[in-house]
Z-matrix of the N, CA and C atoms (Angstrom, degrees):
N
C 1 1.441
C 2 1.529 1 108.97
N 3 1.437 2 119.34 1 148.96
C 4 1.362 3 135.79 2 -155.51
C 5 1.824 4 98.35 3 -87.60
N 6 1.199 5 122.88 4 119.49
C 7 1.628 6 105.56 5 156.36
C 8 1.342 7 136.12 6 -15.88
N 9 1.657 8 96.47 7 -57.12
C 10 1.140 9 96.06 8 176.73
C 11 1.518 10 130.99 9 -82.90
N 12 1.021 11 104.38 10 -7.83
C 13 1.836 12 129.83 11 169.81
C 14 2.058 13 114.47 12 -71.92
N 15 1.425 14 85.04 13 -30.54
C 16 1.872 15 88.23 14 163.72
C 17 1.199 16 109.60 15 -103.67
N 18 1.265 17 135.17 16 -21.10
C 19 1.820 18 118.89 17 177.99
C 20 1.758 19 94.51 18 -72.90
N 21 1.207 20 109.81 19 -25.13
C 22 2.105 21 112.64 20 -172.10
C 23 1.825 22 87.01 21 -66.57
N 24 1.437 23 117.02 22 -47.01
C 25 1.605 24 116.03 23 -164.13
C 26 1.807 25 118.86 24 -70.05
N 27 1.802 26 85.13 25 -23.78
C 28 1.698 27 98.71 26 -170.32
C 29 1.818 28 106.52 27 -77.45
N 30 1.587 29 106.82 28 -26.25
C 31 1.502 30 115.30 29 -166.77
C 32 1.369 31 91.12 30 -88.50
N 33 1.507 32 132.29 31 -43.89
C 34 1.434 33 100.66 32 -175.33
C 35 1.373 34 121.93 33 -78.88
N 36 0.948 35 92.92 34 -16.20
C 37 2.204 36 106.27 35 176.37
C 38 1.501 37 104.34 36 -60.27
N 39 1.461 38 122.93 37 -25.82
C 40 1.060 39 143.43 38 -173.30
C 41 1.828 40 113.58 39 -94.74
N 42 0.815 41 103.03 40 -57.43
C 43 2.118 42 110.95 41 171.72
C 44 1.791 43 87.11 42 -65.65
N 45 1.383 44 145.12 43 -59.68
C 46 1.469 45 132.74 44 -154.18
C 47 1.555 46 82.12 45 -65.14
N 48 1.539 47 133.85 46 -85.43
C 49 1.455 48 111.19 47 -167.55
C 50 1.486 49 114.84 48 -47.57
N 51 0.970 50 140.53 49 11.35
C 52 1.149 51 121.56 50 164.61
C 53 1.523 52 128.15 51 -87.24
N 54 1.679 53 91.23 52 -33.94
C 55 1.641 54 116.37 53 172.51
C 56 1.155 55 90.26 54 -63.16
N 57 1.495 56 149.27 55 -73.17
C 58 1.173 57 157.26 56 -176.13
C 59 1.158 58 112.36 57 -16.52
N 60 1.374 59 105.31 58 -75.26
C 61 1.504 60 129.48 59 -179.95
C 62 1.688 61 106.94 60 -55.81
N 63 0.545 62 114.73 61 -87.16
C 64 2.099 63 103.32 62 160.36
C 65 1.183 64 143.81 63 -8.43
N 66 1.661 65 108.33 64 -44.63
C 67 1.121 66 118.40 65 159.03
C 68 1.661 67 120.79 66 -83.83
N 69 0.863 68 121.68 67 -8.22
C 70 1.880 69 132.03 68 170.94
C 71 1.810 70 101.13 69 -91.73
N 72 1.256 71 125.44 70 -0.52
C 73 1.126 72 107.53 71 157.54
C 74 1.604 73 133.73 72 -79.95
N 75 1.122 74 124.75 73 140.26
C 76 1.587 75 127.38 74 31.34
C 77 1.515 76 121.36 75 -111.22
N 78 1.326 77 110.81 76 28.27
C 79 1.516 78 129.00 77 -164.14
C 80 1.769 79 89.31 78 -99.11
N 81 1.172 80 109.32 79 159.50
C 82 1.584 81 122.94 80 166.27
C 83 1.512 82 111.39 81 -29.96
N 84 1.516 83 139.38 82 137.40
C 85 1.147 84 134.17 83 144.78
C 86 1.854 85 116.71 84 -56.38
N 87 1.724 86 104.14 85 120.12
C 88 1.597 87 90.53 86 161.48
C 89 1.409 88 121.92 87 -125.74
N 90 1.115 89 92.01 88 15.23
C 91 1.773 90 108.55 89 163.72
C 92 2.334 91 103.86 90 -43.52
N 93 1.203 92 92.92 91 133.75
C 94 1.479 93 86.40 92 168.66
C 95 1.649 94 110.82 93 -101.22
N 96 1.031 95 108.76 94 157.13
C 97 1.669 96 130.11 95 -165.19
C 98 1.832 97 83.62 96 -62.24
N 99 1.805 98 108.48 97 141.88
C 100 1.225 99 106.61 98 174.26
C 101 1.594 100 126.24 99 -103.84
N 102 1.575 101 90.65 100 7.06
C 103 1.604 102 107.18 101 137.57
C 104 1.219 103 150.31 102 -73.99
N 105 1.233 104 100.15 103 -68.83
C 106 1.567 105 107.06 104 -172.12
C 107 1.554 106 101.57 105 -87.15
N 108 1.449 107 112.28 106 -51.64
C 109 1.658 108 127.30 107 169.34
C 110 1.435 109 97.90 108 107.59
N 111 0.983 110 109.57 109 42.08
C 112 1.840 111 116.18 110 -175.98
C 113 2.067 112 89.02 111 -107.96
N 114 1.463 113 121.93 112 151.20
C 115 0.990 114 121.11 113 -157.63
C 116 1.836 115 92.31 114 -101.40
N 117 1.189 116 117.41 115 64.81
C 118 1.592 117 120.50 116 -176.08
C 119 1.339 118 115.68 117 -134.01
N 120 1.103 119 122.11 118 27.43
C 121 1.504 120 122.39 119 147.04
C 122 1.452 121 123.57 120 -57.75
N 123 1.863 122 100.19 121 144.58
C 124 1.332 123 108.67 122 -156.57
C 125 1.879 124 89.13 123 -145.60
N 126 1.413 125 100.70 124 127.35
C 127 1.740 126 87.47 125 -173.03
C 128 2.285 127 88.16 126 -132.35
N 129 1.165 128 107.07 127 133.62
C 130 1.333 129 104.32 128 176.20
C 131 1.642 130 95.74 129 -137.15
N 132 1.694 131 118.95 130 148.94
C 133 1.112 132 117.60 131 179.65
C 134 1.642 133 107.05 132 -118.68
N 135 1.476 134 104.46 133 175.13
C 136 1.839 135 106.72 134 173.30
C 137 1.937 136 89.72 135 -144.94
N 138 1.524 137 88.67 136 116.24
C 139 1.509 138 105.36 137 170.15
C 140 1.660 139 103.48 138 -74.42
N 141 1.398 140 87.94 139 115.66
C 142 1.748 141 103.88 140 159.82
C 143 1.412 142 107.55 141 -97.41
N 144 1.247 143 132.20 142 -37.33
C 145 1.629 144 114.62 143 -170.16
C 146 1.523 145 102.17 144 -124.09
N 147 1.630 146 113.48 145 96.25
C 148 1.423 147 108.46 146 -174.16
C 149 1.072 148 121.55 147 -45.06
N 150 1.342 149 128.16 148 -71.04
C 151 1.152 150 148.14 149 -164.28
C 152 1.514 151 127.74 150 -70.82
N 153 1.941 152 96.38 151 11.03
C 154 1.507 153 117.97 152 162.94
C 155 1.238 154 125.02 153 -128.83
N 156 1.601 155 107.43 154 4.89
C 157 1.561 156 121.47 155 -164.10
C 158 1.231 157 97.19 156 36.76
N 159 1.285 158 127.32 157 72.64
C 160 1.328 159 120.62 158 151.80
C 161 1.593 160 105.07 159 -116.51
N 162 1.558 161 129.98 160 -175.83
C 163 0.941 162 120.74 161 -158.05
C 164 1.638 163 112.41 162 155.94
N 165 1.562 164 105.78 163 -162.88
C 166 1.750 165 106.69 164 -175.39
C 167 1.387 166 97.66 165 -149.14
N 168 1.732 167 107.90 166 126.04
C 169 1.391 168 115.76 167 166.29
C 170 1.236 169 114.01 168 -95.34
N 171 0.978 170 113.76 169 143.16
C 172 1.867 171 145.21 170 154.24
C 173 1.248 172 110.95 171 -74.54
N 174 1.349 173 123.71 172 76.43
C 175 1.765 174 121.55 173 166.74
C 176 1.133 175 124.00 174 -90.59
N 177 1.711 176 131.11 175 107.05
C 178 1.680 177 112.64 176 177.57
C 179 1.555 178 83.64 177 -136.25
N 180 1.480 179 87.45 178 176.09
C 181 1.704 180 118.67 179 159.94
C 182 1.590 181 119.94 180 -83.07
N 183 1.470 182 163.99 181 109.42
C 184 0.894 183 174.28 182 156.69
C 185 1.690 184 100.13 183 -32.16
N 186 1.167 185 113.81 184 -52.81
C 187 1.847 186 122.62 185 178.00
C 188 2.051 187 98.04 186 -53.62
N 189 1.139 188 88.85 187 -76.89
C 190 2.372 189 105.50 188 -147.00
C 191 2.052 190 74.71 189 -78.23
N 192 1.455 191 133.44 190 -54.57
C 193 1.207 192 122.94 191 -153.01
C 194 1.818 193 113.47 192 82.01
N 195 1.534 194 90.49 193 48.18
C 196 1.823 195 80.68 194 179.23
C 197 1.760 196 67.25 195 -145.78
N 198 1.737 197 89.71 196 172.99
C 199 1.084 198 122.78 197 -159.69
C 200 1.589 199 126.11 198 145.66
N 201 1.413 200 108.60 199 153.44
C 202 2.045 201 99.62 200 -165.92
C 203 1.651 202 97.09 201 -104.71
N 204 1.699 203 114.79 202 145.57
C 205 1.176 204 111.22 203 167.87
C 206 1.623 205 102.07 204 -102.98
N 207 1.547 206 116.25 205 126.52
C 208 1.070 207 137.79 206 164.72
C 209 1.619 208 116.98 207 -84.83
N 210 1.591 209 92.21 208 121.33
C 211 1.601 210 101.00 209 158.96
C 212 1.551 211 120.55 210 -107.65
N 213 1.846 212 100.19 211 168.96
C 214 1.584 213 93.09 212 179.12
C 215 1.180 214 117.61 213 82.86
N 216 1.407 215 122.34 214 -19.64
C 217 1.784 216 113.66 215 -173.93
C 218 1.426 217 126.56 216 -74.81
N 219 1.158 218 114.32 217 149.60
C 220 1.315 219 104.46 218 155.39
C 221 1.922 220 142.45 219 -62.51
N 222 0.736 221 106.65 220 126.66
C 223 1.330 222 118.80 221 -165.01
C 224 1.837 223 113.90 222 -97.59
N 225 1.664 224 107.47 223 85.04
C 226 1.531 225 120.76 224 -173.43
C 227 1.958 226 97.24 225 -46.11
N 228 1.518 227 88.82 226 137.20
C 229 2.051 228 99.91 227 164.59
C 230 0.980 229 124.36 228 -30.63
N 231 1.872 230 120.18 229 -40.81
C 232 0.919 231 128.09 230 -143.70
C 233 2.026 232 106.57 231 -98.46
N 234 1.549 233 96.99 232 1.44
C 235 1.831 234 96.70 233 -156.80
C 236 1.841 235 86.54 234 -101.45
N 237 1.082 236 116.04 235 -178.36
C 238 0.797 237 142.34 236 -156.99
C 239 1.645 238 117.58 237 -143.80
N 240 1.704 239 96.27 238 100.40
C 241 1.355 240 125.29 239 -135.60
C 242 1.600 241 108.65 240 -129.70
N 243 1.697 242 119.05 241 98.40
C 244 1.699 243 126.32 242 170.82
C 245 2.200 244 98.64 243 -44.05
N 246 0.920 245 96.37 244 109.21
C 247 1.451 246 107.22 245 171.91
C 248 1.548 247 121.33 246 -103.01
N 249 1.319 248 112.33 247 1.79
C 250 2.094 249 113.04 248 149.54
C 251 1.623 250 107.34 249 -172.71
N 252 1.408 251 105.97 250 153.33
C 253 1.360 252 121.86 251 -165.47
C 254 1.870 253 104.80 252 -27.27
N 255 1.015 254 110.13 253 -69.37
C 256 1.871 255 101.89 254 -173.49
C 257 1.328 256 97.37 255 -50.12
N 258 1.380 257 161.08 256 -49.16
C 259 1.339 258 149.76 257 173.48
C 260 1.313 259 120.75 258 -26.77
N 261 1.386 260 103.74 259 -69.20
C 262 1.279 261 127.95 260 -176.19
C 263 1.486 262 118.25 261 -55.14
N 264 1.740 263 102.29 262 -55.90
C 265 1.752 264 108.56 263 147.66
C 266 1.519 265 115.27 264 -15.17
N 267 1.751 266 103.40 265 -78.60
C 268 1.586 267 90.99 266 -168.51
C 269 1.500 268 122.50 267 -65.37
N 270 0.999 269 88.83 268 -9.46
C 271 1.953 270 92.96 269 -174.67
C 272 1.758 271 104.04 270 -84.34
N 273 1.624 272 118.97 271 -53.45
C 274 1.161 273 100.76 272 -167.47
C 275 1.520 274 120.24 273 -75.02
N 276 1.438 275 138.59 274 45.75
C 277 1.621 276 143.76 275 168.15
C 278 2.000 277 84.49 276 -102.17
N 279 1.431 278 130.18 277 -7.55
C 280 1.602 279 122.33 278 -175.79
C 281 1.297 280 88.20 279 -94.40
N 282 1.136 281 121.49 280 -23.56
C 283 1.967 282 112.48 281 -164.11
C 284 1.880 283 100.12 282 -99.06
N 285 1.341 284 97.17 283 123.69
C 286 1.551 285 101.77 284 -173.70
C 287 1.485 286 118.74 285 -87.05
N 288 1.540 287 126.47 286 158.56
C 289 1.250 288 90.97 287 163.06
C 290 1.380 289 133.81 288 -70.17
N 291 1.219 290 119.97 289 128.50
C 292 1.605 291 114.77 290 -178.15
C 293 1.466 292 92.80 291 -110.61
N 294 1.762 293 88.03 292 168.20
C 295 1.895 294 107.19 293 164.39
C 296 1.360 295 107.53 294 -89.78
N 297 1.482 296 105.35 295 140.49
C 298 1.537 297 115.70 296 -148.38
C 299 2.115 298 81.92 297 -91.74
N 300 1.329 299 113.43 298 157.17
C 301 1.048 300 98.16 299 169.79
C 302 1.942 301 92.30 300 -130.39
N 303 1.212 302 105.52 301 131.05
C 304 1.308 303 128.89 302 -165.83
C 305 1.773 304 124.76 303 -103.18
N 306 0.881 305 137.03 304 130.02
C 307 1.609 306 163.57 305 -147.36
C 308 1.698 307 75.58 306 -66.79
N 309 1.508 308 106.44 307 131.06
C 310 1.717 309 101.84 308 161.69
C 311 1.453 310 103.70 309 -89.97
């Protein structure tokens, strides 16, 4: 198998828990990490376009610290969403640095 044929396998393994993880909100994530497979995913968003719930997620693992940051998404009613810069402030000292895992 091609390198680039497993970073294509690692990103969608990565967007399906994310769908996953999205739809189990606003209850606990129990999607397991599609890395390590430890059950510590942590997804927080920041609404950029109120009045479209659109916005940018923060997806990592809490265990390995990898995970993809998504822009542009939609942002379900139910999640729990920094809606202007001082918000987001207090929230992002919870978001660690992680390794971004990126679209091949």
């Amino acid at each position: 198998m091609s390198n680039t044929h497993d970073e294509a396998l690692r990103w969608e393994s990565w967007l399906h828990a994310y769908e996953q993880a999205r739809d189990e909100l606003p209850g606990p994530i129990t999607r397991r990490c599609p890395n390590c497979g430890r059950a510590c995913l942590r997804l927080v968003y920041r609404l950029r376009i109120p009045h479209l719930l659109i916005g940018d997620a923060h997806f990592w693992c809490d265990h390995c610290l990898r995970g993809p940051y998504l822009s542009r998404v939609e942002i379900p009613e139910a999640a729990v969403a920094a809606s202007g810069e001082e918000e987001y402030q207090r929230l992002r000292p919870t978001i660690p640095n992680y390794a971004l895992i990126l679209p091949a």
